[in-house]
N, C-alpha and C positions, 0 to 999 in steps of 0.2 A: 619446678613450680612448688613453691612453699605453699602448704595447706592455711587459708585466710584464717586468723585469732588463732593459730601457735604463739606459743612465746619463744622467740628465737635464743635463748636462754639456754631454755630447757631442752629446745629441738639440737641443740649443741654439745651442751651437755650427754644427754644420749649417744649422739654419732661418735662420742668420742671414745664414753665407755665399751660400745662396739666396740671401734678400731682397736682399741688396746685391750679390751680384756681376754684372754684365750680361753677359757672353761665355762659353756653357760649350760643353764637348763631352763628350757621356757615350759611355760604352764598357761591355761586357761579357765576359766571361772566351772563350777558344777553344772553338768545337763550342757553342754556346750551344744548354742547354737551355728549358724551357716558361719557370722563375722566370728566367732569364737576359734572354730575350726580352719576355717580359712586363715584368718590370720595367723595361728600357730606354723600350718603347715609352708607358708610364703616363709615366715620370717627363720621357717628351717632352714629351707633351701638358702635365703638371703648371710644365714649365717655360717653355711657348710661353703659359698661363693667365697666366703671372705676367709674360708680355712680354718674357721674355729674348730674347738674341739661342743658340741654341742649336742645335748637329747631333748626332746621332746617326752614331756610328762602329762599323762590323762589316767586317772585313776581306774582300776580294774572294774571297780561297779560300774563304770560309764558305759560298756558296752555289754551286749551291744549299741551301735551306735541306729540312730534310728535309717531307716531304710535310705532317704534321699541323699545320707552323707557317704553311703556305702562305698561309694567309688574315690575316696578319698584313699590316698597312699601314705602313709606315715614310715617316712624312714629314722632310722636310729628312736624309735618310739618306748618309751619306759612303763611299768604300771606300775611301777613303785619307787618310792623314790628315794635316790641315788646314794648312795652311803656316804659319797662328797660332796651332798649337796652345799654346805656351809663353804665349802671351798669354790663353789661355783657365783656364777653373776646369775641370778634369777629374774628372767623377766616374764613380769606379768603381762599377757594381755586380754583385755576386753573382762578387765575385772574391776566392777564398780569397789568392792571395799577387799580385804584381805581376804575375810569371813568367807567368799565364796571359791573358795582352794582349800584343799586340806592340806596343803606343804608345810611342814613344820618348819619357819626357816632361820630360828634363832636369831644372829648376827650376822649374816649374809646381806649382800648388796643388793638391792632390789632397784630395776628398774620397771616402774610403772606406766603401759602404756594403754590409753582408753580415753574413749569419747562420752564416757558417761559422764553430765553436766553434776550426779550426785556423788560422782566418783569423794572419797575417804583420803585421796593422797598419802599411802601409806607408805610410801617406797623409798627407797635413798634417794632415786632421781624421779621425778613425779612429770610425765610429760601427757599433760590430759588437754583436750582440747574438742570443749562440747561442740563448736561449729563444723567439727568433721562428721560427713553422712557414717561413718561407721570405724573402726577400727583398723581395719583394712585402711582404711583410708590414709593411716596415718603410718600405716607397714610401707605402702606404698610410698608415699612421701621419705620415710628412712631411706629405702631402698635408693630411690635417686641420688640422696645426698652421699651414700655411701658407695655411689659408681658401681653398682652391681647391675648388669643389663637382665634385661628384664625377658623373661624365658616362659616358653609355652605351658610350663608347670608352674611357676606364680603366678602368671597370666590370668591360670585357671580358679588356684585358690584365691587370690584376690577380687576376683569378678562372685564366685560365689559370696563372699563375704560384703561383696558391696549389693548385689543385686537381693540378698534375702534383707538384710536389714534396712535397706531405702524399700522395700514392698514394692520391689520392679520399678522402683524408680516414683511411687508413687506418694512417700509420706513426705513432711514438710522438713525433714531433715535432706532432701537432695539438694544440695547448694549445685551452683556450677562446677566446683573443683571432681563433681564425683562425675558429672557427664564429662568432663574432659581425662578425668580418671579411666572410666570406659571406654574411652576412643583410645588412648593409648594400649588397653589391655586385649582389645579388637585389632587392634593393627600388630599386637604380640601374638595373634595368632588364636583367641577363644573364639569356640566354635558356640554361639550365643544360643540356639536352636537348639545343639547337644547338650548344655548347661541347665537350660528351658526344662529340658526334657526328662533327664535327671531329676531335678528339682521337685519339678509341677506336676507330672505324669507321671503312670504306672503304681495308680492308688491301689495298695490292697483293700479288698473286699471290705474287712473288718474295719479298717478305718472309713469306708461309706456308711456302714451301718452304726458304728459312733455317730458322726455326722447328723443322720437321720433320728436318733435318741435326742442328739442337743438339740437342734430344731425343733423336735415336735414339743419340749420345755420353755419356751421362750416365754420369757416374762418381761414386761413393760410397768413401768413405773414412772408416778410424775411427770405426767404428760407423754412418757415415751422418751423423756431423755436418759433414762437409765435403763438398757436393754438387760438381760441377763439370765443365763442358762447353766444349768447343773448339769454333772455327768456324777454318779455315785458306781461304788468298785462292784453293782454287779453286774452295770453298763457294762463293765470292762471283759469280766467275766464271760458274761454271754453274749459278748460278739468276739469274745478273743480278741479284741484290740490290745496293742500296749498303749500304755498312759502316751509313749512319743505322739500316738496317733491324734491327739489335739492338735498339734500345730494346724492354724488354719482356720480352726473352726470359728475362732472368734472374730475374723476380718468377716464373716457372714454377719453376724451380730454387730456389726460397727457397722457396717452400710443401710441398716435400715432405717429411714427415713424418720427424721426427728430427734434421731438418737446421739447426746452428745457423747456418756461415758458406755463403751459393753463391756461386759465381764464374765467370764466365762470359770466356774467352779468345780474342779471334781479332786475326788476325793482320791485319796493316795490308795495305793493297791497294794505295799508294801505289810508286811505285818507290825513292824517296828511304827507304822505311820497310822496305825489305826486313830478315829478319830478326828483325824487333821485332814485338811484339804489346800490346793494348789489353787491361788485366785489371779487368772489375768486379766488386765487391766488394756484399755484402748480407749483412746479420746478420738474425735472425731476433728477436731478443731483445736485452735486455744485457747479455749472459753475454760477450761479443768487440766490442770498438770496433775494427771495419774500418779505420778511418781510422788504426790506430795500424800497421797490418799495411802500410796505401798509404804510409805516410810512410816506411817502411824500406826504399822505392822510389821514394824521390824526389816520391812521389804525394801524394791528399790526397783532404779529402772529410768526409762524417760519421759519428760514431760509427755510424751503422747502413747508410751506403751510401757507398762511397768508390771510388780507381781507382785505378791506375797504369801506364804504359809499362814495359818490358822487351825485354833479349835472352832471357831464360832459354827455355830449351830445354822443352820438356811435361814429363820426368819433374823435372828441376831444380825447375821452377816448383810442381809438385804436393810437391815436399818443404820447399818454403820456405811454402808455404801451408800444411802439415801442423805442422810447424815451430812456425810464428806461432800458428795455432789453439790447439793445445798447449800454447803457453807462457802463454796466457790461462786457458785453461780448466783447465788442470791445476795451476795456481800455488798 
């Protein structure tokens, strides 16, 4: 089954560079999410099947990696990278522009693969396809055309990749191809209750009590169609949380009633990041493309969940976000 709006082109093009190329190194975007990781670690396996000579690169600041990915296996895994990289086929995935990898990768072949609808197209081979629910999605799709059977450890990293970026199946990117994605990755043997469980359970402490900080912040604007909550670094501090400990919190802020955009702001804990703050973004509907509101911040993402870095100050930031909303909704 071909993924619907590939361009079979491009889906060609790819499979072929596979087959023939022997030396790759794959990568994934900074702060790698569920389809980020997932995806890397399927299309390891999918390329050690096929006999290549192939590493996996995630940069040494990336970990640790936050709790729920913990159980993740990285074979042949690099944290720096490779002194042959230029001799290598580099493929990207689940990276909307170049910008979010540090690989320096001069004249080297790139293949790009991702479902971001704002993806940059930067690669030698550019195989992007916004109608896939995620990345993964489209590992998957390789995989078949490349006669690689499908095994209880892609199985794995594939289904995390698709179940964390559809929101269990729940945002308006789940086309059919990803429920029929999941049935096959079910009958390859994922244990969906132990992925569940991993995933969704066994919250540390410090991430409840973040939770309970952003919450008791909750601010409404303009009727309540812009929700929106701060975490500042001495949240972080005194609960001990790490910054990973957001994920999550802003699907709280997106289900309350009224609310078309939530956004959720806190501020970097790093020293080098003083000042600046992390702002996600989540639509509720189609009524505002998020990702059009992170791009006029240098940021990016999807029509329904997007980000971006910032100095802006809380009230600055609350009227550029008032601002943008507005200029959607009221157009």
């Amino acid at each position: 089954m071909t993924i619907a709006g590939t361009t079979p082109s491009t889906r060609a093009e790819v499979l072929d560079a596979l087959r023939r190329g022997e030396r790759f190194v794959l990568v994934t975007h900074e702060n790698p999410d569920g389809d980020a990781l997932g995806s890397l670690v399927a299309m390891q396996s999918v390329m050690r099947a096929l006999g290549k000579d192939s590493l996996m690169f995630i940069g040494r600041d990336e970990f640790p990696l936050p709790y729920e990915y913990a159980f993740f296996e990285f074979d042949d895994l690099i944290t720096e990278v490779p002194p042959d990289v230029l001799e290598r086929t580099i493929v990207f995935l689940d990276c909307g522009n170049f910008d979010r990898n540090a690989v320096d990768i001069g004249d080297a072949t790139i293949v790009n693969l991702d479902h971001h609808h704002d993806n940059t197209h930067f690669g030698t081979i550019n195989h992007v396809d916004p109608a896939a629910s995620c990345t993964a999605e489209i590992v998957w799709d390789l995989m078949r055309g490349l006669d690689v059977p499908l095994t209880p450890r892609i199985a794995e990293a594939l289904y995390v990749g698709l179940v964390t970026d559809t929101g269990r199946f729940m945002y308006e990117n789940t086309g059919p191809a990803a429920h029929v994605m999941a049935a096959d990755l079910i009958e390859a043997g994922v244990d969906v209750h132990e992925i569940y469980r991993r995933l969704y359970e066994g919250v540390p402490e410090p991430k409840l009590a973040l939770l309970t900080r952003a919450l008791q912040r909750v601010q409404r604007f303009d009727g309540g169609r812009l929700t929106l909550a701060r975490l500042t670094r001495e949240d972080f501090a005194e609960t001990g949380a790490e910054e990973s400990y957001t994920e999550g919190i802003i699907d709280h802020l997106r289900a309350v009633q009224g609310t078309k955009v939530a956004a959720l702001a806190r501020e970097l804990t790093g020293a080098e990041a003083a000042g600046r703050s992390k702002v996600s973004l989540r639509a509720t509907d189609g009524a505002v493309d998020v990702s059009l509101i992170a791009r006029a911040q240098s940021g990016g993402g999807h029509r329904q969940a997007a980000g971006f870095a910032t100095s802006m100050g809380p009230d600055e930031l609350v009227a550029f976000l008032r601002q943008e909303v507005a200029a959607q909704l009221d157009a």
